[in-house]
C-alpha positions in Angstrom: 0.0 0.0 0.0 1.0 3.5 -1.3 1.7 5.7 1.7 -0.2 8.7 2.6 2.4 11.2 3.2 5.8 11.3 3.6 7.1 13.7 6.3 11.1 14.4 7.2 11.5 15.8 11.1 14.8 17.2 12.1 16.2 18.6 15.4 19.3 20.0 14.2 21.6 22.3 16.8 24.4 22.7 14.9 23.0 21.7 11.0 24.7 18.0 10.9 21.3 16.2 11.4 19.9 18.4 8.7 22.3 17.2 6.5 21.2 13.9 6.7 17.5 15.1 6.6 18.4 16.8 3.2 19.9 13.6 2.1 17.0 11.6 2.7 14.8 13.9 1.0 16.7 13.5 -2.1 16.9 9.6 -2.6 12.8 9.9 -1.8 12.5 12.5 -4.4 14.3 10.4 -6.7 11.4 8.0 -6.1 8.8 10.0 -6.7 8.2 11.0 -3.5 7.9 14.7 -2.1 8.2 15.0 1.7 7.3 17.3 3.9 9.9 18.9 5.7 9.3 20.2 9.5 11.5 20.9 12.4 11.7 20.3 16.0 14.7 21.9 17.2 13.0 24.8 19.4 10.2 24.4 21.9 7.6 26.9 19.8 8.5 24.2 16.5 8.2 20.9 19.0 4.3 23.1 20.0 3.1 22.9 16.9 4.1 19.3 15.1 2.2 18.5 11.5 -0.9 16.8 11.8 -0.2 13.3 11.5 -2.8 10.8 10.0 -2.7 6.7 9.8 -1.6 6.1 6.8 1.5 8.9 6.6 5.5 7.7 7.4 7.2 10.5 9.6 11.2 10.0 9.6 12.2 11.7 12.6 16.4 12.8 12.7 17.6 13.9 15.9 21.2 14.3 17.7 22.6 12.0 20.5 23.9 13.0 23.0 26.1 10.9 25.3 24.3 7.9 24.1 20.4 9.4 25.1 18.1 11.0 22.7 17.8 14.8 23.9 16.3 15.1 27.2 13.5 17.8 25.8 11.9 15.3 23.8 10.8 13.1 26.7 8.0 15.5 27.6 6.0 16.8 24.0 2.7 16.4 24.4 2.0 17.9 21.4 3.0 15.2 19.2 0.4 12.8 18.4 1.1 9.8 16.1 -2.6 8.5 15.0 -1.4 5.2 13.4 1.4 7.2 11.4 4.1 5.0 10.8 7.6 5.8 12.1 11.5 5.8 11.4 13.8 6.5 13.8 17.2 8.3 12.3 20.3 8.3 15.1 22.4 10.8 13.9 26.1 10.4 16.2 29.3 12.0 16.2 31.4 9.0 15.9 31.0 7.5 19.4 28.0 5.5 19.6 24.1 5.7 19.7 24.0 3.2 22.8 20.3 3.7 23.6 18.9 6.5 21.7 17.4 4.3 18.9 15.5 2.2 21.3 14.2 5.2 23.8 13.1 7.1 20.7 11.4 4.0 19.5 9.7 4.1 22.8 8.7 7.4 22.9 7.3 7.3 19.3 5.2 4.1 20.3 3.8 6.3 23.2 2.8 9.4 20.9 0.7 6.4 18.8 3.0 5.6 15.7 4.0 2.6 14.9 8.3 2.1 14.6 8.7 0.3 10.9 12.6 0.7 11.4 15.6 2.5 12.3 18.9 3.8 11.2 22.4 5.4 13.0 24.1 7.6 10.9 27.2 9.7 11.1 27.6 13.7 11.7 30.4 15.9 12.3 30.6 15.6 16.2 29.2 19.0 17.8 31.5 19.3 20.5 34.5 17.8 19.3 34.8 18.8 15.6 37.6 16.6 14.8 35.3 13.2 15.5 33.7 12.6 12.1 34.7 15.6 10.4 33.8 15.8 7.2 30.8 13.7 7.7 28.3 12.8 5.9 30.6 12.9 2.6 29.7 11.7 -0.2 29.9 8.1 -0.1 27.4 8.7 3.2 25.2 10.5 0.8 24.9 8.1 -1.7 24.0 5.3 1.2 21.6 7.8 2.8 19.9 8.1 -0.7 19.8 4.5 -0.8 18.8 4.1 2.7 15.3 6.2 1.4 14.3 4.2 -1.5 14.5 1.3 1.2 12.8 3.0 3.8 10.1 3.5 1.1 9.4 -0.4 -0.1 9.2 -0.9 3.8 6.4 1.8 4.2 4.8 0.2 1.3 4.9 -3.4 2.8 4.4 -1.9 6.4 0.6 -3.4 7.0 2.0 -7.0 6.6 4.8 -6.2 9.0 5.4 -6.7 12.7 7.0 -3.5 14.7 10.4 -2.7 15.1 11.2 -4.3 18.6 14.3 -3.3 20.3 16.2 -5.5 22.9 15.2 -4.0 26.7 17.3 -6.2 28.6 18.9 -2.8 30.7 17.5 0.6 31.8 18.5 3.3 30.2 21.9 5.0 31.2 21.9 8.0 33.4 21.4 11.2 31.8 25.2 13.6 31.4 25.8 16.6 33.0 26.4 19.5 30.3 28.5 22.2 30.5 26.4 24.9 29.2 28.5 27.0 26.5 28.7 31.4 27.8 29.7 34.4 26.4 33.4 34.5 25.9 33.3 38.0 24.9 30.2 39.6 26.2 31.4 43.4 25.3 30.9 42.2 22.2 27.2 41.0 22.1 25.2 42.8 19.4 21.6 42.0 21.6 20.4 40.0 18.4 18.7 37.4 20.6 19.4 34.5 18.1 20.7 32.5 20.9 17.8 33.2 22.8 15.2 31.5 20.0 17.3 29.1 19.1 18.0 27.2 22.0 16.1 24.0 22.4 14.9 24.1 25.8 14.4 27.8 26.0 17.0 29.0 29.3 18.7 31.9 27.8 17.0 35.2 28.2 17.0 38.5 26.9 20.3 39.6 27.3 22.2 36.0 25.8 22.6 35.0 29.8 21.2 31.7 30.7 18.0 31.8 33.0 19.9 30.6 36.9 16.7 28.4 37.9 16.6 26.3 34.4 20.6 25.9 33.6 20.6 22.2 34.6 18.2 21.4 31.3 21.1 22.6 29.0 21.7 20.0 26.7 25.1 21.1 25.4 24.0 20.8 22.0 26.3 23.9 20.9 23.1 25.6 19.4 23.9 28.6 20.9 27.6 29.1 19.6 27.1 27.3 15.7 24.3 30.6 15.3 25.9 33.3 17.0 26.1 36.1 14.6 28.9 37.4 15.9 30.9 34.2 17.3 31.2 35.3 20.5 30.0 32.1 22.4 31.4 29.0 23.6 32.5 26.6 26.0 34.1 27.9 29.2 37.9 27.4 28.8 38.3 24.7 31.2 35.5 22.7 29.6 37.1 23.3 26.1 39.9 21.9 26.9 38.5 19.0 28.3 37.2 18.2 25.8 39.6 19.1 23.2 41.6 15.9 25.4 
């Protein structure tokens, strides 16, 4: 059976998660097929999801971090599946997914979609930039393209297939704590509020300073210093150079 509508979701922080997105709206358009695109990133985006119908296939891309899908996605009552058939797209820096695939499989089942499949791909690493630089390239490209038109003959074959089922034999690992990226140069600050409306879980007020009482939901997903007009944010120079180890 012909799906209904094919829809691409991305939560993209720094722009390697769209990249795959973008990819895997090619190989479907070289199918035929015209997704929708929509993204999630922000919580005024995550408010106001498309419409989903039984019927549609959503492919939903998002980041992992430290081997956990983002923690802002755990609570979005908004979404609401209705039958829609799922796929869940890991996008990692070159570590590993661990157990992103299977929590957003979870969560998806509890919005009402059904999970038809699942895929971990590779992005240029937000915090470390030297952990799968370059990536995707184009060899990643071409197997993301590929990837689609497989995706699509599953859609189509979906009704006579069970569920993606992951293993559960563990709880999920504990949650990191972030180090939440500042202004290095705050003399400098322009006031553009960029940081401010991009930032997924929405702690940084008016002046670029992060709200005291919500700093522990800071997902160090680098947001905040890939968009910054004037490149003026960034990890704390301790943290940097942890990490830079």
């Amino acid at each position: 059976m012909q799906p209904h509508k094919f829809y691409i979701g991305s939560m993209s922080p720094t722009g390697g998660v769209k990249k795959i997105a973008t990819c895997l709206k090619q190989g479907l358009l070289k199918h035929g097929v015209s997704p929708v695109r929509f993204d999630f990133l922000t919580p005024a985006q995550r408010a106001l999801p498309p419409a989903f119908e039984s019927g549609d296939v959503v492919i939903f891309c998002f980041p992992v971090f430290a081997g956990r899908v983002p923690a802002c996605l755990t609570a979005w009552p908004e979404l609401k599946g209705n039958g829609a058939m799922a796929f869940v797209t890991s996008v990692y820096g070159g570590r590993a997914c661990k157990d992103a695939p299977r929590e957003m499989a979870d969560l998806l089942v509890k919005h009402g979609f059904k999970v038809i499949g699942a895929a971990e791909l590779l992005a240029q690493h937000s915090l470390e930039p030297r952990l799968a630089n370059g990536r995707p390239d184009e060899a990643d490209k071409t197997y993301i393209e590929e990837l689609a038109g497989q995706l699509l003959e599953a859609a189509c074959q979906a009704d006579s297939l069970p569920p993606l089922r992951f293993e559960r034999s563990a709880a999920y690992r504990p949650y990191r704590t972030n180090v939440q990226p500042v202004k290095l140069r705050a003399e400098n600050c322009g006031h553009c509020h960029l940081c401010r409306k991009i930032c997924p879980v929405g702690i940084i007020d008016n002046q670029g300073e992060p709200i005291a009482e919500k700093a522990n939901l800071c997902l160090g997903c680098m947001a905040c210093v890939k968009h910054c007009r004037r490149a003026i944010r960034g990890l704390p120079p301790a943290a940097a150079q942890a990490v830079a180890q």
